[in-house]
N, C-alpha and C positions, 0 to 999 in steps of 0.2 A: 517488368510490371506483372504483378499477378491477377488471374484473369479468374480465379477461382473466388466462391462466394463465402469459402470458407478459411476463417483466420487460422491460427496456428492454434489457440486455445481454443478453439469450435472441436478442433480436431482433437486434441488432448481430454476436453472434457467430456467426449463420446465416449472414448475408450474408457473412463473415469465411471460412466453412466453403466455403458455395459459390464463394467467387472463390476456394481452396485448390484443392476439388477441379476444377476448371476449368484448374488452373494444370498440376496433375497430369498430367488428360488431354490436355494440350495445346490448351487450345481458344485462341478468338482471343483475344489479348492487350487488346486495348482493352475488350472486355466485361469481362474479367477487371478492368481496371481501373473500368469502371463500376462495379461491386459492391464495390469496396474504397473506392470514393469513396461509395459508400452508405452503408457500416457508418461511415468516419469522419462524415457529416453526421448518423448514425442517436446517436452517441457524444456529440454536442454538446447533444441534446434532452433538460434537465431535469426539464420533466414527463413523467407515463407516453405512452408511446405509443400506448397503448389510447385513453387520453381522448384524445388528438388525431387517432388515427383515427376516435372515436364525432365526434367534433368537425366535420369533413370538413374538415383543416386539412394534411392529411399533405402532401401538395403544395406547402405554404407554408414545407416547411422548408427552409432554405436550404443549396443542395448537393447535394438530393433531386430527382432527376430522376423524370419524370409517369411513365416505366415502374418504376422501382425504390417508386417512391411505391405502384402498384400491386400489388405486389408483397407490399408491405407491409402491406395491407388483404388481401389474399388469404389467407394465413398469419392474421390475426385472425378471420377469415370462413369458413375451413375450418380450421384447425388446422393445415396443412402448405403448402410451398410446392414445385407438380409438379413443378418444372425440378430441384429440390435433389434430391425424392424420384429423379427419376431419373439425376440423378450418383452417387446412392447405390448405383444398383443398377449400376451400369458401375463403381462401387470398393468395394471391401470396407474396414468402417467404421476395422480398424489400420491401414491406410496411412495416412487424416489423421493418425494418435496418431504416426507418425515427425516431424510438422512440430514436435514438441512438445521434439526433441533440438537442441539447436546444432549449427551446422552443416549441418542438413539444412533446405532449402527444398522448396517444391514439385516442381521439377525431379530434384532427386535423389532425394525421397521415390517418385514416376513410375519413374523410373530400378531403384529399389531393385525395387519392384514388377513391372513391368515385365520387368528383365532377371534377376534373383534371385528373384522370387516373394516379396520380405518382406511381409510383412503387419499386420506389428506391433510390438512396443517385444521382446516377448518373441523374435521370429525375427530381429528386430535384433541382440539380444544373442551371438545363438544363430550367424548369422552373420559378428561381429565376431572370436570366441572363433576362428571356424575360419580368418579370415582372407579368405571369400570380398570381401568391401569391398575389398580390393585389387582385383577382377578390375574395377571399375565404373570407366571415365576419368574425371581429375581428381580421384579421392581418394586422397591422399599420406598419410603418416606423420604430419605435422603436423591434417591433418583427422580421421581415424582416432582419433587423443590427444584431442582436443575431442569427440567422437561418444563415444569413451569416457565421458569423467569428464561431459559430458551427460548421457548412459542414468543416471549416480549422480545427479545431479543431481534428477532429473525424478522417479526411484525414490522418492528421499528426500520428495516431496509429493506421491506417488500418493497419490490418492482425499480431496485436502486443496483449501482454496477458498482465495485471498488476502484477507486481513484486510478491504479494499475491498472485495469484492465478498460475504462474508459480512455484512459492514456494512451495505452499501444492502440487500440480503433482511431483516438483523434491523430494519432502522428500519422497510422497508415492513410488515412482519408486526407489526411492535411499534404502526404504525400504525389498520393496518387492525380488531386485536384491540382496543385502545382505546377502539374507538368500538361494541361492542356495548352494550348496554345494561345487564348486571348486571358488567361488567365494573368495578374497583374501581382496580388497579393493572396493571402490565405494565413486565416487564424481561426486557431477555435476561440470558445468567449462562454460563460455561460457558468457553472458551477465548477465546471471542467478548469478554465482559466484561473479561477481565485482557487483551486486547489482544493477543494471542499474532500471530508475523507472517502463517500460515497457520492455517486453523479446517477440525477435522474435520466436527465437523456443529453443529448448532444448538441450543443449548439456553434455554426461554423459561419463567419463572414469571410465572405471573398469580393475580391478589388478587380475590378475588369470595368474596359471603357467600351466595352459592347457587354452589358448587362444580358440581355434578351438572347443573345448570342450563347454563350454561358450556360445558361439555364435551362436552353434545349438541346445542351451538351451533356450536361448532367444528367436530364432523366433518361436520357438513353443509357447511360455507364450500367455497369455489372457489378457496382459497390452495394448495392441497396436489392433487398426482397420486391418493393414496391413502391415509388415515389411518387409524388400528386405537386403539382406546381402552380403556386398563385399570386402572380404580382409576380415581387421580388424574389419570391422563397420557395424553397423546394422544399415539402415534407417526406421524410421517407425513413422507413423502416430494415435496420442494416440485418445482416442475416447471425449477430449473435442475438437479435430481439430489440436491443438497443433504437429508439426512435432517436430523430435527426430531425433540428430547424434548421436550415442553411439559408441565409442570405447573398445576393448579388449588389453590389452595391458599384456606382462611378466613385472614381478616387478623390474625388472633392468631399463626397460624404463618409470616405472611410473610417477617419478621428470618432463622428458622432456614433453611426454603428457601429462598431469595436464598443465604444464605450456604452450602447444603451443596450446591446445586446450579452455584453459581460456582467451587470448591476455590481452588487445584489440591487433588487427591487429600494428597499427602503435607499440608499445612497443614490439610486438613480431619481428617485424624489426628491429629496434632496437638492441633487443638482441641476434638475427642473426650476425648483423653487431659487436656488443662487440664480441662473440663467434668467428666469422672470423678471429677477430683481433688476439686474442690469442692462435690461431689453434685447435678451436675447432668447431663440427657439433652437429646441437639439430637435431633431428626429432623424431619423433614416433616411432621409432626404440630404442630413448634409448639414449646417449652421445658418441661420439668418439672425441679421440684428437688426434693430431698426426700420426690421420688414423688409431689408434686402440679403438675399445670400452673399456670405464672406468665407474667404476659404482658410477654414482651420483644419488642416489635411488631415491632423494627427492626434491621439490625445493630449499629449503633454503642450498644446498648444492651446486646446480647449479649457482645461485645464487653468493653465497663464492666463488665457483673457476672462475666466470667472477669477481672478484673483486667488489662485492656490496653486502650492505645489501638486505636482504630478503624486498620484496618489496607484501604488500599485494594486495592480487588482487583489492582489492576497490578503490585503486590509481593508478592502473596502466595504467590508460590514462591519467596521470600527469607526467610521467617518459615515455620518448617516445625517448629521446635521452641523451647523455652523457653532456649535458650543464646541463641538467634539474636536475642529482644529485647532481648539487651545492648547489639547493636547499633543504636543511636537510629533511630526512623522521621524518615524527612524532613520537617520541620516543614510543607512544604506541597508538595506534587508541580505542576510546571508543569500549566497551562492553556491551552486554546487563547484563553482572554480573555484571558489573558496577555500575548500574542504584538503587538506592536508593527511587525513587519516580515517580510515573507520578500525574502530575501535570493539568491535563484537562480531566474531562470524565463528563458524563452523568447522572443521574438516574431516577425515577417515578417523581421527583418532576417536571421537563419538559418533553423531548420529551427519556429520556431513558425505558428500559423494568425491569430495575432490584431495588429494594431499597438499600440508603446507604451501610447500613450493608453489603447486599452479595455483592455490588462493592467492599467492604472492601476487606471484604475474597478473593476473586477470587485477588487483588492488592497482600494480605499478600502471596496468592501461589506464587506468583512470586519473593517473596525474599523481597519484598519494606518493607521499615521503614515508609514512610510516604505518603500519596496521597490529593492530590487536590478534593475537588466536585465542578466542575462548570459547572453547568448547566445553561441555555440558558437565559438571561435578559430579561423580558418583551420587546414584540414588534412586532409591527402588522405585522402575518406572520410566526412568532417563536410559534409553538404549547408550550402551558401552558407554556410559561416564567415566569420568577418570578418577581414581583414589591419589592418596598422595603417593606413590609409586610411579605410577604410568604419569602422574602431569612433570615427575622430575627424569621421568625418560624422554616425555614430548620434548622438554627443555633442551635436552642434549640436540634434538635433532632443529628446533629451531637456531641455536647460538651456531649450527653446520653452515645452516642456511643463510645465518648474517654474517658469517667469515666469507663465503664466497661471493657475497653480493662485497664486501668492503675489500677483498681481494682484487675480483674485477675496477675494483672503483664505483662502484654502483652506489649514493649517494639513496638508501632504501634500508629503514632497520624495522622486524619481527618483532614487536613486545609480545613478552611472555605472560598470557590471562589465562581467566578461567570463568563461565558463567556458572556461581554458585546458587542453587538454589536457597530461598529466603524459606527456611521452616513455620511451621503454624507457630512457633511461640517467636520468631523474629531471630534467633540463632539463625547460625548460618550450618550447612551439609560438611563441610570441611574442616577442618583440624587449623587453628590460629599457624601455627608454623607454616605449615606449606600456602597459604596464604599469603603473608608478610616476607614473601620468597617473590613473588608474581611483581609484573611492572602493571596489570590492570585487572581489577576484580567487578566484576558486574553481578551484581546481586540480585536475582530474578525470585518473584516467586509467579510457582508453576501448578502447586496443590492444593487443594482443601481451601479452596477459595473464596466458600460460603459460611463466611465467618459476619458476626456482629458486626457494625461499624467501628465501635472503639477497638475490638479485636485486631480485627484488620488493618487498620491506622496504627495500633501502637505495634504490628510484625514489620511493617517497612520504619518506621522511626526507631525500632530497635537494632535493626540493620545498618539503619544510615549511622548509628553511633560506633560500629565497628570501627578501628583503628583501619583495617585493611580494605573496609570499601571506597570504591571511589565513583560508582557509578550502579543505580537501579536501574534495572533495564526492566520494558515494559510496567510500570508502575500497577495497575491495575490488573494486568492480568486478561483483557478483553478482549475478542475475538468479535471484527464486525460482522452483523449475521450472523454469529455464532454464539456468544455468552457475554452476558454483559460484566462481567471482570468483578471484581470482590467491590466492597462500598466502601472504599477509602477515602478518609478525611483530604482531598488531595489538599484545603488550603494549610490543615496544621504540617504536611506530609513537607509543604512546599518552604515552608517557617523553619522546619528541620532541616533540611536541603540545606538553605542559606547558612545556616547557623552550625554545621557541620562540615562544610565544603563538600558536600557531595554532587554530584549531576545527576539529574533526570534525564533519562533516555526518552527518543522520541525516535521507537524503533519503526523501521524505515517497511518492515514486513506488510505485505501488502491487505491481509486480515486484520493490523493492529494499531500501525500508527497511534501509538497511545508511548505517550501522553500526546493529547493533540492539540489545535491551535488555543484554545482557549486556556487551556494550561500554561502553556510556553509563554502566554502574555504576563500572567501570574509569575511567571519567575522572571520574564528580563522583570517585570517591574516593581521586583523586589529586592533585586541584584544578584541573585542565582544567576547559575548554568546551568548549560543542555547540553546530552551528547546525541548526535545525528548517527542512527548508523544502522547498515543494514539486515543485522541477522541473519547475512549471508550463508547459508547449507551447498552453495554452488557455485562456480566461479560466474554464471548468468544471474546470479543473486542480489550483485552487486549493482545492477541498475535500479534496485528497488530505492539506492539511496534520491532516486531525486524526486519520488514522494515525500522519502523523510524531509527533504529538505523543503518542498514544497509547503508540508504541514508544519515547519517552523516559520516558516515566511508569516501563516496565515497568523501567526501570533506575532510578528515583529521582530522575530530573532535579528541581531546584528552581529557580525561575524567572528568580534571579539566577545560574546558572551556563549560562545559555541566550542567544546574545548578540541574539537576536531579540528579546525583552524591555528591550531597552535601549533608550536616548532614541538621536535622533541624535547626542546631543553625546558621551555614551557610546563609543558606535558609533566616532566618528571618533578618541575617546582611542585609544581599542583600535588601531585602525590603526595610530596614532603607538606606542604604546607598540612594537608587534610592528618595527617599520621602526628605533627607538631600539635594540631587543635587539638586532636582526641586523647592527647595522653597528657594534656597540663590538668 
């Protein structure tokens, strides 16, 4: 158990901070690059940090150079590291929050600082309004329009955490709480639970039949900066910033907290209002009917005695009133045990860290039968994309790698892809041949993304009429917190889809999750597919799929309308069938 206050991305995004503010002030450029090659080998490291630093192992990470490795122990050993603490005081802490706009790197953010004195998202604004950003060289009209709808961007998930990185805080807390001793149960609940793509703060009930007991076990712990406990609930602020409701609750009342504590708001009205109807009270206290408590332990029991099925948290801002169950619950919402394939990742051959083979393995940990490689098409801008040369070279070395898996016996086969970038006029980067060569093509766009709405709507419906597509990946093009993705028609995008056999990707990347729940509803309920998948650049990449899959829930996805879930024999119908549409 780790005793330290700081996560493994606490740690990774220092090193991230300090090669920012270094970039700022201009320092040397190769240290600047020692510290960004630190946070990424710091980003690879699955167990906590802390225990590989109690460990004396921190040195044996690979990537981790013996000064950045110190570095690293220094920071667990006092709680700060000097050289950050004093970049800090040479910039004031808004300039890094400019890195947070598109468009602005460290250089410009220096620049902003520097020659305009901004200091923040707020003097950013306040600057743009008056036009002084023209006065700074090399920002034009076109960069200005991006810095714009950026500042909206970024507005839009002030003070909010990405679904990932809320994730690994709920698991480790949900962890660490577990294992006290009067401790009974433990879930988190709250936006976190229904999946949401960003999470305000954290909300966690725990089951113990000594409540009081619990509670003054917790604020003692070393999980939190500062906790305050009232009643039931401890409030406390975690050391990535991250606030925390947690509840204590007896096992009698666990069903109604879990469930009043997860909502959303309007469905927990809702089922106020059913419960009313039929003389019943939910609160944190537990169930009463009739004005006496009754033990409904669990939800799906709660549930049952209001007359409904168990309604999974992922949709429950889809069931918010008693019309809305006309509409049938999905008889089983996809699974990441589900999941037979991911179908888009990375490796050395373009801009990923790992080769085929161990993307394999790290795929076969995960239970898959079969995986996609597509790595990034040629194009100016795409580090080492592949032309059609090098993708009929990769071929050679993937069909090596499915002879020795089908030699051993190994029941696991490599489809040969490619992510093509979608160009501004809807063409695709790649030549039809080598294309109509591949077993899966993902069609991404990646550039020029501030196009008109009909623009932008008819370069993905001109893609999806390809013969050789089979799946757009990232639809939109959006980065949460980061850019709000081109304005595509998603519902004519989503009429094309069905009417082409194409999949919409609901990339699993933890900045993208796009297309996301409200989409995916759009398509099961049109009779389209989705592909789940994670956009893997790492063999640690691949956890990201159970966001993706999280954010298919929140739409309803069910397992056969997910083409990840398919055998390969499936799989390659599919291709024919999509190649049969497009050429009658």
């Amino acid at each position: 158990m780790s005793d330290s206050l700081f996560t493994n991305k606490d740690v990774y995004e220092l090193f991230d901070a300090i090669a920012d503010l270094m970039e700022i002030l201009g320092e040397d450029r190769f240290r600047i690059l020692a510290y960004r090659r630190a946070s990424q080998a710091l980003q690879s490291v699955e167990m906590p940090l802390y225990d590989v630093f109690q460990r004396d192992r921190l040195q044996k990470i690979d990537g981790l150079s013996k000064g950045m490795a110190e570095k690293v122990a220094e920071l667990f050993l006092t709680g700060d590291i000097e050289y950050y603490s004093r970049l800090q005081e040479r910039m004031p802490v808004g300039v890094r929050e400019l890195l947070r706009v598109p468009h602005i790197g460290p250089r410009t953010a220096g620049r902003l600082y520097n020659e305009l004195g901004i200091a923040g998202l707020t003097e950013l604004q306040h600057a743009l309004e008056q036009g002084q950003l023209r006065q700074i060289k090399g920002i034009g009209e076109r960069t200005l329009a991006g810095i714009r709808d950026g500042i909206a961007a970024v507005s839009d998930r002030e003070q909010r955490t990405l679904l990932l990185h809320a994730w690994e805080s709920g698991l480790c807390l949900q962890h660490e709480i577990a294992d006290l001793s009067q401790v009974a149960r433990v879930s988190w609940a709250g936006s976190l639970r229904r999946g949401q793509t960003t999470i305000g703060d954290l909300d966690l009930v725990v089951m113990s039949d000594q409540p009081d007991t619990v509670l003054r076990q917790l604020a003692t712990l070393k999980l939190w900066m500062r906790a305050h406990v009232n009643n039931q609930q401890l409030s406390a602020v975690l050391p990535n910033g991250m606030s925390l409701d947690l509840i204590v609750v007896e096992p009698h009342a666990w069903g109604a907290a879990l469930l009043l504590s997860t909502g959303s708001q309007q469905h927990i009205t809702w089922m106020h209002q059913r419960a009313a109807q039929r003389d019943y009270q939910l609160s944190l206290d537990g169930v009463r009917h009739a004005g006496r408590s009754v033990s409904l332990v669990d939800e799906h029991e709660i549930y049952t005695a209001l007359e409904l099925a168990w309604i999974p948290p992922e949709v429950r801002e889809w069931y918010q009133s008693d019309a809305d169950i006309a509409v049938p619950l999905p008889h089983q919402l996809i699974d990441h045990r589900d999941m037979q394939g991911d179908l888009h990742m990375h490796t050395t051959w373009s801009d990923g860290s790992a080769d085929i083979r161990t993307m394999a393995e790290s795929a076969r940990s995960y239970g898959y039968r079969h995986i996609a490689i597509t790595d990034h098409g040629a194009l100016i801008g795409v580090t080492n994309g592949l032309d059609v040369k090098r993708l009929r070279q990769q071929r050679v070395e993937i069909d090596a790698v499915n002879a020795e898996y089908a030699a051993a016996g190994i029941d696991f086969h490599i489809l040969t892809g490619v992510e093509v970038d979608i160009l501004v006029d809807g063409s695709l980067a790649l030549p039809d041949a080598v294309l109509h060569e591949l077993d899966i093509v993902v069609a991404s766009p990646h550039i020029h993304l501030r196009q008109t709405p009909e623009v932008a709507t008819q370069r993905i419906i001109r893609a999806m009429q390809h013969p050789a597509v089979d799946i757009i990946g990232h639809p939109r093009g959006r980065i949460l917190g980061g850019r709000l993705g081109a304005p595509v028609d998603m519902d004519a995008v989503i009429n094309e889809a069905v009417q082409h056999g194409v999949a919409l990707e609901v990339n699993s990347g933890p900045d993208r999750l796009d297309i996301d729940g409200d989409l995916v509803r759009e398509v099961m309920n049109r009779g389209g597919v989705i592909s789940i998948n994670s956009d893997a650049h790492a063999p640690a990449n691949h956890a990201w799929i159970h966001q993706g899959v999280a954010t298919a829930r929140r739409g309803g996805a069910t397992s056969s309308l997910v083409i990840n879930t398919w055998s390969l024999a499936q799989l390659r119908a599919f291709r024919g069938r999509k190649r049969n549409l497009s050429t009658k």
